[in-house]
N, C-alpha and C positions, 0 to 999 in steps of 0.2 A: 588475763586469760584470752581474750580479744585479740590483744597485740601476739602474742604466742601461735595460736591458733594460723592469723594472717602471713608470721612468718612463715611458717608449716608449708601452706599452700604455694607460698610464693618459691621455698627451696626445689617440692615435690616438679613445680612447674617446670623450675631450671635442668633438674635432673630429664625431665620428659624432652624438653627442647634438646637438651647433648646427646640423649640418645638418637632421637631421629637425624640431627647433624652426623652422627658417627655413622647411621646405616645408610644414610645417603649417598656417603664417602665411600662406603662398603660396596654399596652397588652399582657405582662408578666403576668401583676398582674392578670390580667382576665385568663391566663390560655389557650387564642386563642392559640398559639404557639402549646403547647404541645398537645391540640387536633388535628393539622395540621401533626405534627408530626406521631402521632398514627393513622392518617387516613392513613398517606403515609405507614404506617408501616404492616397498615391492607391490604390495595392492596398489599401489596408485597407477605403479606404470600396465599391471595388470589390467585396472579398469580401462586405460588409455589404449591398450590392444584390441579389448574385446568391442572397442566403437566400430572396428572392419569397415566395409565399404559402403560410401555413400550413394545413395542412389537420386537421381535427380528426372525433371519429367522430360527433359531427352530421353532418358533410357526407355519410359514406357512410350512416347510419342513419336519415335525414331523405327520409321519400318527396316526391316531387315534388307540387305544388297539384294534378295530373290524376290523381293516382294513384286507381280507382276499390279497390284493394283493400284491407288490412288493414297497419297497419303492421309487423305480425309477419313478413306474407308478404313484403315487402319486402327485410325483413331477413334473412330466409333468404335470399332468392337472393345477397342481396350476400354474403354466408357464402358460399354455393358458388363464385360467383366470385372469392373471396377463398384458396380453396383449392384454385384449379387453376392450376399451373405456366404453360401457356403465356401465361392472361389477364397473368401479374404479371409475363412475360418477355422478351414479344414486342413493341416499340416500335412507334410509330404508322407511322415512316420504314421499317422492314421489313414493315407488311402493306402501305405504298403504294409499294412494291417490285415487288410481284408486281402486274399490269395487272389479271389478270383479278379476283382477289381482291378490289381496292381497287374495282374496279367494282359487286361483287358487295352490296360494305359500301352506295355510293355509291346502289343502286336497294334497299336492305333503309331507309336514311333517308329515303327520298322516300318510299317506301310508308307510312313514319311520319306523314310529313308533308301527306298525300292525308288522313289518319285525323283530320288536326286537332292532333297530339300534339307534331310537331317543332319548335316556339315553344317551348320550355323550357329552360333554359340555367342548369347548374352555377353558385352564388354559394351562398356559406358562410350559410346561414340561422342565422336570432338565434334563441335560445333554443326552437326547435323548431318557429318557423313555417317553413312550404312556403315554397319561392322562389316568385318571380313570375314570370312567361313575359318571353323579351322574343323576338324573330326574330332569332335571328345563328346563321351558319352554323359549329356545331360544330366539325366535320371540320377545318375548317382551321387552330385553335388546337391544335398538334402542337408546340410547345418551349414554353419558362419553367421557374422553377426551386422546387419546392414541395417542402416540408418538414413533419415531422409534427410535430403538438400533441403535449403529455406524457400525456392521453389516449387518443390513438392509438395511442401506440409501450406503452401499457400493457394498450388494450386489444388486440390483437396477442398482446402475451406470457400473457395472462391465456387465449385458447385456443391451445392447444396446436398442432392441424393447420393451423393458419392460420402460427403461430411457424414449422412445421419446414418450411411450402412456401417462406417465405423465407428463409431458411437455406439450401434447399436450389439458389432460385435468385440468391440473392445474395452471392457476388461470382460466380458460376460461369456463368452466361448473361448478365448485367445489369449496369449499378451501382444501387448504393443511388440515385442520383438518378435514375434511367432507371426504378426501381422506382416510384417515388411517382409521375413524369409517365404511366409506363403506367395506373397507376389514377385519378389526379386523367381525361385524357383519355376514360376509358371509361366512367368517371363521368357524363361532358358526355353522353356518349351513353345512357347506363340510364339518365337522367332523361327523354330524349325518352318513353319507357315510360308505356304508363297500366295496363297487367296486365302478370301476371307469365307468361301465354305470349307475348306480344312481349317480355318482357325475357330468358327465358331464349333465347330464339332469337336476339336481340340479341348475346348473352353467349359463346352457341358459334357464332356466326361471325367474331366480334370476337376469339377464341382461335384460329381455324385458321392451318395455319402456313401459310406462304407459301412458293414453289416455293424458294428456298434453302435453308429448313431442310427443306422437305419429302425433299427431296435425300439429304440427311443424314441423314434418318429410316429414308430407304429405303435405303441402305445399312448404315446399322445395321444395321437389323434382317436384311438376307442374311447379315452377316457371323457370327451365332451358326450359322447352317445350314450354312455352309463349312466351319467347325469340326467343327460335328458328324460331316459326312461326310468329314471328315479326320482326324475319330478312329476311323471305324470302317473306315477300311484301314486305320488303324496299326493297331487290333485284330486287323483279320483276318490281317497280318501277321506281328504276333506270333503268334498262335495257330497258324501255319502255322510259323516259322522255332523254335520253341518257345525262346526264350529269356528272359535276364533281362529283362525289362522293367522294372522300379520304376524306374528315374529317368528311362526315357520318360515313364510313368505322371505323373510327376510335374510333367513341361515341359508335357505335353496340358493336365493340369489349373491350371495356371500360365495357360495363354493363355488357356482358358475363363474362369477367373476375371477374367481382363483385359478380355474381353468381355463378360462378366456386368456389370463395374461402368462400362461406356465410359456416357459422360453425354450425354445427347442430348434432346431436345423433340420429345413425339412426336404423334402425331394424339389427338387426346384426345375424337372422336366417342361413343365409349362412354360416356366420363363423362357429358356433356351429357344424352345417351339415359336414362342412369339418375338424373340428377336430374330430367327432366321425369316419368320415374315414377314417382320420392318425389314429386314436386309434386303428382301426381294424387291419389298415396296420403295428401297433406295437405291435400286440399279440404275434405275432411270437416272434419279438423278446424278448418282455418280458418273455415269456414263455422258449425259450432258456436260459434266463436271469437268471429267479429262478433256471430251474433246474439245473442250474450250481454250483449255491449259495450254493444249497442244498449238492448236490455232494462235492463240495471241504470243507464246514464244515464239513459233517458228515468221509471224511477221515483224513483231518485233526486230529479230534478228537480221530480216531483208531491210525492214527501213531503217536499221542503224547504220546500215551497209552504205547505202542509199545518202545517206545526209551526211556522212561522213565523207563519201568522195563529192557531193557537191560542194563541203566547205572548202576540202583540199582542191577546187577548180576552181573556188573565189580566190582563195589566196592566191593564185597561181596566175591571176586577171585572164581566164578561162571561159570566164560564166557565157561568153555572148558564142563560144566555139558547138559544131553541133555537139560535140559529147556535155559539154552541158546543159543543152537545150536538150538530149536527151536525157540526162538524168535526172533533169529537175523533172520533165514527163513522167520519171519512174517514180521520185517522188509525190507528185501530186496524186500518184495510181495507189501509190501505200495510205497516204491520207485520208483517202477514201475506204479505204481497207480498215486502217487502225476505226474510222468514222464508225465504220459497220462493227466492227468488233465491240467497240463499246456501247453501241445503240444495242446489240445483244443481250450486252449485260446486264444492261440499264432496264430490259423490257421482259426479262427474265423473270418467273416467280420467284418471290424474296426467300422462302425457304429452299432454292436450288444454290444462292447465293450466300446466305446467313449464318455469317460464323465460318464462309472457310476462303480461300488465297483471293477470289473475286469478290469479295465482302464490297461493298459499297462505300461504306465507313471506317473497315480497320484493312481490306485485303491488301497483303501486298502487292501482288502479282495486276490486279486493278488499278493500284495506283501510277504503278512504273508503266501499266501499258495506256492510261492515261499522261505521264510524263511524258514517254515517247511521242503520243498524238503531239504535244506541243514543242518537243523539238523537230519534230517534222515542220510542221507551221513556222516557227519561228526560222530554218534553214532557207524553206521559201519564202519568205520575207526579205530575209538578210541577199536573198540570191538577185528576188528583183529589183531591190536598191543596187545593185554594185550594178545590174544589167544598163537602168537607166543610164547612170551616170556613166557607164563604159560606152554608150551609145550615142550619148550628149557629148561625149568629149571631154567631160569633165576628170577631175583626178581620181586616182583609184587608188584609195589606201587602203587594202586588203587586211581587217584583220580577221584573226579565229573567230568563228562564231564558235562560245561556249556548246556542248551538247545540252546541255539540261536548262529550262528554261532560266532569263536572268534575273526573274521575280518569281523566289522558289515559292512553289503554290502547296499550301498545308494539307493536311489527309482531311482536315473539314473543309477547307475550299474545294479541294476537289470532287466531296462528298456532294457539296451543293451544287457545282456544276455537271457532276452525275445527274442530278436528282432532276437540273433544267432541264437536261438532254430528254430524259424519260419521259418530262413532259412533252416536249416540245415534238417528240417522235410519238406520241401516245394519242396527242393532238389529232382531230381530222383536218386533212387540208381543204383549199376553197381553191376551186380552180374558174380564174375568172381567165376572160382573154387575155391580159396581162403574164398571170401567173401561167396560164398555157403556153403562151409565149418564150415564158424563161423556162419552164420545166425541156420544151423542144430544145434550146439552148444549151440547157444542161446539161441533155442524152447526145449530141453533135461534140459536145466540147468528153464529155466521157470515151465517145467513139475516140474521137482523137488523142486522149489518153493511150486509151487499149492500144492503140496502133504505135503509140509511142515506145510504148513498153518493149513491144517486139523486139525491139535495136538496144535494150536498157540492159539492166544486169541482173531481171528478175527471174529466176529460173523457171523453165516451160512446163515444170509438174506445175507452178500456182498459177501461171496464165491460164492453162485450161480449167483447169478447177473455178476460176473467178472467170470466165470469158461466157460462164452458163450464166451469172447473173447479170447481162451487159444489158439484156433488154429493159432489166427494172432498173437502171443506171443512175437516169434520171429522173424518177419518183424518188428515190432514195434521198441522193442529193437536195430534194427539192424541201425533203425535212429535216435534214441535219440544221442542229440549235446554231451553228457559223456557218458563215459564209464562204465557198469553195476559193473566191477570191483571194482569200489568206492564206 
């Protein structure tokens, strides 16, 4: 019966097994498969489309070709609207929601564009150049699907208050893609900007909420006040009825906390209000900021001028001819120059410096115009070895002196020999009859710089400009961390 039984099951089996062999053959031959195939094949390319454009923190950190300000300043404001909830929350489809809002946006672009500014148009600029202008109307590029460079998403995490505003609106107001379209779009529009009071005024109308959430704003906010005056009749209740109260106590404070944490988007006017008065309170600085920029390029540029025709007069066994007795005079006048430009920066308050191109520690623009300082030095050096030896009679094997020092100096070496300077300039001097003696020395041998220059190849806008500080010539020199000899 056993044995019966077993074969039963084991025929029934075989028949099961032939037929799904057969229908699998069946829907081969129909072709199902390979359309199932081609579906999955099609979402995939599908999902590989909708990844659209990358955006990376050039694109937010990168001012436009009109921008008249500084790029520091630039990047503060995108900082601040990088750390205001509603900018990073609120989709372009919810402010053109509200009629009046979107009109509001609609006559703040034209007024841009009355100024000359609204030709400029978001594209991911190459390695730090400004976009080009082209005329397309912004506003109405409001979908696509943009995603962050590894960049981005690191520099994000790398500040803090920028990390916890998206966290705090991400998944909870937004999605992640609604996050990046809200900023790549608003982007489109802070580029129309050529200052940063059109951009922050840009920035806090482009974050107001719109009458749906405003809605919501405003009931929020009565509903902490109903509480309140609904906990002080249970108060006054209690205190009347005298009894137990602790697990009322406890339910009141229960709902208040319920209120306290309810999550909402709220009018964020104040903010706006107090970053245009940090902005005010960083004119200064910024304003110190350029003109600094400005100064240390444009000497730069004379002393590379400068050292490069005195190498080309070594090679050329030139050095002892007047042109290079006056160049090297032009040289040593730059020296003094780059000396002062860096004793500037060095004596500068640290937050005029901290964090942006003159940084002490990471700036580049401070380091190169510290490099310069010591290829000037080192071209005078090189100039009065070949002078000696062309005056002794000895041989003159002229070669290039390298422009850049030939013991490349690190951004910490140079951070510390900053940091000497600052002291050493910060230092009060002792003026004994010695030291009175070399300072008089110092201001004779300056005089005859200045005079040198006249005949040099330094142009007459920066003699005048520096010929108002000749008097303090040699007090200056008299603190510099080296020695003018070098």
């Amino acid at each position: 019966m056993l044995s019966a039984f077993s074969d039963w099951v084991s025929s029934a089996a075989d028949a099961v097994n032939k037929i799904s062999d057969q229908s699998l053959d069946v829907v081969r031959k129909t072709g199902l498969i390979d359309a199932l195939q081609n579906t999955e094949l099609q979402a995939t390319s599908t999902e590989a489309t909708l990844i659209g454009e990358e955006l990376t923190v050039k694109d937010f950190m990168t001012p436009p070709a009109a921008w008249v300000g500084s790029s520091d300043e630039w990047q503060w404001c995108i900082k601040a609207a990088l750390n205001d909830p509603n900018t990073c929350a609120i989709t372009p489809g919810m402010l053109k929601s509200d009629d009046d809002l979107w009109q509001e946006i609609h006559s703040l672009i034209a007024g841009l564009s009355k100024n000359g500014a609204a030709t400029a148009v978001f594209t991911a600029p190459e390695a730090g150049v400004a976009t080009k202008p082209t005329t397309v109307e912004p506003m109405n590029t409001m979908d696509g699907a943009y995603t962050p460079s590894a960049d981005l998403v690191a520099f994000i995490q790398e500040h803090t208050s920028i990390y916890k505003i998206r966290s705090y609106v991400v998944p909870l107001f937004t999605s992640d893609e609604d996050y990046w379209l809200n900023l790549q779009w608003r982007l489109t529009l802070y580029r129309l900007c050529t200052n940063a009071d059109d951009l922050l005024m840009v920035m806090q109308t482009l974050s107001k909420l719109p009458v749906c959430l405003q809605d919501i704003a405003d009931a929020e906010k009565r509903a902490p006040e109903n509480v309140a005056e609904a906990n002080h009749a249970a108060a006054a209740k209690r205190e009347a009825a005298r009894v137990d109260n602790k697990k009322r106590d406890e339910d009141v404070g229960k709902e208040e906390r319920r209120y306290g944490k309810q999550s909402h988007l709220a009018d964020n006017s104040a903010y706006w209000n107090e970053m245009k008065q940090l902005h005010e309170a960083e004119q200064v600085k910024f304003s110190w900021l350029r003109e600094m920029q400005d100064r240390a390029k444009k000497e730069m540029e004379l002393a590379r001028g400068n050292v490069k025709l005195l190498n080309s007069l070594v090679q050329r066994q030139e050095a002892s001819s007047a042109l290079g007795v006056s160049v090297s005079d032009s040289c040593k006048y730059h020296k003094v120059k780059l000396s002062r430009l860096i004793g500037d920066v060095c004596t500068a308050p640290e937050e005029n410096t901290k964090g942006t191109v003159l940084d002490l520690e990471s700036g580049p623009l401070f380091h190169e115009l510290f490099q310069c300082n010591e290829d000037v030095k080192n071209v005078l050096q090189f100039y009065e070895e070949r002078s000696q030896k062309d005056g002794s009679g000895g041989s003159l094997n002229a070669q290039a002196l390298p422009i850049s020092s030939s013991t490349p100096t690190t951004p910490n070496r140079e951070a510390t020999a900053a940091s000497d300077a600052c002291v050493s300039l910060s230092q009060p001097v002792e003026t004994p009859t010695s030291t009175w003696t070399k300072a008089q020395s110092a201001t004779s041998s300056a005089a005859e710089q200045s005079e040198a220059v006249s005949v040099s190849h330094t142009p007459v806008a920066f003699q005048k400009r520096d010929s108002e500080d000749d008097d303090n010539e040699g007090s200056f020199e008299a603190k510099l961390p080296w020695s003018m000899d070098d």
